[in-house]
MIDOVO-395937 format. One record per residue (C-alpha): residue in one letter; x, y, z. Coordinates in pm, whole numbers, always signed. Example, Ala and Ser with C-alpha at 12.3 -4.5 7.8 and 13.67 -1.06 7.14 Angstrom:
! MIDOVO-395937
A;+1230;-450;+780
S;+1367;-106;+714
***
This chain:
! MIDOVO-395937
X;+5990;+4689;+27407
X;+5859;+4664;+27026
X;+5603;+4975;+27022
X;+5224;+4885;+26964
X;+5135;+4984;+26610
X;+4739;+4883;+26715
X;+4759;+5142;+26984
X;+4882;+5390;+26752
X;+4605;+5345;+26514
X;+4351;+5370;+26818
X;+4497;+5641;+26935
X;+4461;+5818;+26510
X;+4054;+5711;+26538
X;+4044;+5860;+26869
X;+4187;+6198;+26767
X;+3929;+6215;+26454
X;+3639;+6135;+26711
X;+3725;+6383;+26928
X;+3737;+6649;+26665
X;+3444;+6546;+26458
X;+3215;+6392;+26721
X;+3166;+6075;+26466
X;+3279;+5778;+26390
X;+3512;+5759;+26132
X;+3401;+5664;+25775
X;+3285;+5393;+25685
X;+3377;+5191;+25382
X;+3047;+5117;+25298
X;+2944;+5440;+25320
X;+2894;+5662;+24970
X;+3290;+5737;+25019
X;+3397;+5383;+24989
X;+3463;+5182;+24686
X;+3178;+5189;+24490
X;+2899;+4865;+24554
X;+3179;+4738;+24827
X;+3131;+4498;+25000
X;+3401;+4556;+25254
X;+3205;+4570;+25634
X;+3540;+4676;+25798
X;+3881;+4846;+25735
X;+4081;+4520;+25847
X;+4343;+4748;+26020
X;+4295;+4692;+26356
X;+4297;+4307;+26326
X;+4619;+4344;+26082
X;+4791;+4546;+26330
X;+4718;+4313;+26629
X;+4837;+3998;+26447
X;+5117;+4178;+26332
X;+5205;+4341;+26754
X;+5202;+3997;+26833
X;+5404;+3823;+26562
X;+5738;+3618;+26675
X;+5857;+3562;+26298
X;+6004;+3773;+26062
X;+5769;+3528;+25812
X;+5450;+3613;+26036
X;+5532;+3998;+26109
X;+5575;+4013;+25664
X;+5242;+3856;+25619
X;+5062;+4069;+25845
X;+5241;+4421;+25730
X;+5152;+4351;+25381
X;+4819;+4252;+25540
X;+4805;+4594;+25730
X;+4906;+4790;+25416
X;+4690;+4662;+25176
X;+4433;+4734;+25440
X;+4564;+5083;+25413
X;+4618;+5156;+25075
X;+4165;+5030;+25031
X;+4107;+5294;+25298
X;+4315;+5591;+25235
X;+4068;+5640;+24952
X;+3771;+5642;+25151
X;+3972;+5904;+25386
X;+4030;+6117;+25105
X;+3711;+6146;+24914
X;+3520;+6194;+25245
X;+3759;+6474;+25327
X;+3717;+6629;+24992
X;+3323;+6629;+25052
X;+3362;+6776;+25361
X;+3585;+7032;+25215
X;+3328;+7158;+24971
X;+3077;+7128;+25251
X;+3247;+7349;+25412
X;+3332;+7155;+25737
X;+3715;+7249;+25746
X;+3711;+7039;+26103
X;+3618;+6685;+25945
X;+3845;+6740;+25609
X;+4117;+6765;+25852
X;+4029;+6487;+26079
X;+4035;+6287;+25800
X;+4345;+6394;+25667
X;+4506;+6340;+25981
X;+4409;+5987;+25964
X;+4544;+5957;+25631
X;+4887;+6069;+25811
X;+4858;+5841;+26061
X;+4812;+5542;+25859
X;+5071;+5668;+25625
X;+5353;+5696;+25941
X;+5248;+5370;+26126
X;+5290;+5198;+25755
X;+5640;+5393;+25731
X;+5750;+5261;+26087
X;+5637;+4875;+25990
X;+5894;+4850;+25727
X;+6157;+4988;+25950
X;+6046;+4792;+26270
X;+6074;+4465;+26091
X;+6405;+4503;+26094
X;+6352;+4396;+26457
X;+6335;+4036;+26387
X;+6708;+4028;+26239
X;+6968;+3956;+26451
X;+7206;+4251;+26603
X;+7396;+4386;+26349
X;+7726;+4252;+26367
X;+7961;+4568;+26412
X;+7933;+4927;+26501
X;+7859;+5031;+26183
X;+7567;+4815;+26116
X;+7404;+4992;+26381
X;+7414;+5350;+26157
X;+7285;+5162;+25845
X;+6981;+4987;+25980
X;+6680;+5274;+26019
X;+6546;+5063;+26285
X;+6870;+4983;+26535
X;+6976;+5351;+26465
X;+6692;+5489;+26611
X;+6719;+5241;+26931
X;+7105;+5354;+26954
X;+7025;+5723;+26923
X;+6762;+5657;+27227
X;+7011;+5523;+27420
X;+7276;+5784;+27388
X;+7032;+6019;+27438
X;+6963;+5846;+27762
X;+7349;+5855;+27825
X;+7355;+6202;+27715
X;+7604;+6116;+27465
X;+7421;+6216;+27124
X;+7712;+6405;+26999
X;+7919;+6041;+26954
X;+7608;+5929;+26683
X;+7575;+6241;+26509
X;+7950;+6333;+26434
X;+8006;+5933;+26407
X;+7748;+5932;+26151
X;+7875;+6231;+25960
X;+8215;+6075;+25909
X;+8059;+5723;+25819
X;+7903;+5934;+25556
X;+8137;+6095;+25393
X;+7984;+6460;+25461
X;+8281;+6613;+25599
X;+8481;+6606;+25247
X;+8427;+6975;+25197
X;+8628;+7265;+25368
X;+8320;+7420;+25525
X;+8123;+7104;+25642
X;+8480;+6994;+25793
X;+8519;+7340;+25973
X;+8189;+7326;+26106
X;+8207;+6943;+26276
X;+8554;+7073;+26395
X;+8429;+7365;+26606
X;+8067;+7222;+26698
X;+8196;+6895;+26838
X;+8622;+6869;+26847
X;+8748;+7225;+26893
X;+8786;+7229;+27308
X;+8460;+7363;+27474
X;+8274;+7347;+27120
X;+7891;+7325;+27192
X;+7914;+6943;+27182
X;+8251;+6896;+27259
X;+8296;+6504;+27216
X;+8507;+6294;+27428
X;+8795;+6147;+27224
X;+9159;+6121;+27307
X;+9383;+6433;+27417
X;+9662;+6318;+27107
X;+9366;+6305;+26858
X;+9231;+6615;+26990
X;+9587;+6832;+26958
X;+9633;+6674;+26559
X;+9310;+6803;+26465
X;+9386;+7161;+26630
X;+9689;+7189;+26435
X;+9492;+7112;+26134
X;+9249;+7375;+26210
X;+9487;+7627;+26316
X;+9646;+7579;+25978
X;+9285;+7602;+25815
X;+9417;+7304;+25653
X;+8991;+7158;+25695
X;+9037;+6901;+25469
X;+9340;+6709;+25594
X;+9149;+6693;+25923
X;+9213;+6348;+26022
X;+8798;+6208;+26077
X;+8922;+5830;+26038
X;+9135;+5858;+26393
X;+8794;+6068;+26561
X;+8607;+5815;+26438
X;+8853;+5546;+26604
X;+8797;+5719;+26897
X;+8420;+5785;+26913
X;+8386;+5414;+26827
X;+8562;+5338;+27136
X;+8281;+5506;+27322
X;+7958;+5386;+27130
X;+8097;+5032;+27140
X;+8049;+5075;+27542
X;+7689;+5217;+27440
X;+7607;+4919;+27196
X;+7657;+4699;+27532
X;+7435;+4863;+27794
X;+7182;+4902;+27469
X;+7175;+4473;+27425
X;+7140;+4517;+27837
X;+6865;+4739;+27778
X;+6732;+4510;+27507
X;+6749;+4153;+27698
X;+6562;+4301;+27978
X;+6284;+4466;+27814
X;+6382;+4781;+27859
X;+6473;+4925;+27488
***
């Protein structure tokens, strides 16, 4: 299920009220904008309209809604923090810079969630490129206990393994037999690469037929993820 972006904001005010034992500031107040006019932060009505968008139109209106909401009160955050500072209440400058955080990460994730409104990306690798169907793959390996397939699957989609010592490294953590993440790829693949190594030969290890093989395996997890997906549970 699409996570509630309103419910992490609550969650933000709720942290500073609990710390301060006030509400937090107001826009009006002597740290807002000065002579403005502004009688609420418009983030909480942002983020609901934008929770319970059904269009990638609607969901962009209401993020750039949300954010300019954010980007008028991050100010207000920051000069009240910066007077509590030199008031010496170390308690409130912090609450508020925790809510500047907050707002700061739950803006982050909107850009990345909106991906959500595209359609599945239409091969494996599509799934490493997009921030936002990355992260739901990686939670679903992890819930397969297969995390080792992303991360070495990613590392050769990347290029990283170029170099003698980053190739030596993936070989023993996650190909070399009983490596700390040993990954499950075919016995044939598994006996070229060991020659390799036991040449020290690291950069004629041969990542492209791994990755043929680890693809083989997330392909199965890309299935039971769209499973996951059409029934609400992802």
């Amino acid at each position: 299920m699409a996570k509630s972006y309103l419910e992490s904001w609550k969650k933000a005010k709720d942290r500073f009220e609990k710390a301060t034992g006030k509400k937090k500031p107001d826009p009006k107040s002597r740290f807002g904008k000065l002579f403005s006019k502004i009688s609420s932060t418009g983030l909480e009505s942002a983020l609901k309209s934008y929770d319970a968008a059904k269009t990638v139109k609607d969901a962009q209106k209401h993020a750039r809604a949300f954010k300019t909401a954010a980007s008028s009160y991050i100010p207000t955050l920051d000069t009240a923090g910066k007077a509590a500072k030199q008031d010496g209440d170390a308690v409130y400058a912090e609450a508020c810079a925790d809510m500047v955080a907050s707002l700061n990460k739950i803006a982050g994730n909107v850009t990345m969630d909106l991906e959500r409104f595209d359609d599945l990306p239409k091969d494996l690798d599509g799934f490493f490129k997009s921030p936002y169907w990355f992260k739901l793959l990686q939670k679903q390996a992890k819930k397969e206990y297969s995390l080792e397939n992303i991360e070495l699957y990613d590392m050769i989609l990347k290029r990283k393994l170029s170099k003698e010592d980053a190739s030596e490294k993936a070989y023993k953590d996650y190909v070399e037999l009983k490596s700390p993440k040993e990954v499950n790829i075919k016995s044939a693949t598994r006996k070229s690469c060991k020659q390799i190594a036991d040449q020290g030969k690291w950069k004629a290890m041969p990542w492209d037929d791994v990755a043929f093989d680890l693809a083989e395996n997330l392909c199965d997890t890309v299935v039971r993820l769209q499973e996951a997906i059409a029934t609400g549970e992802a």
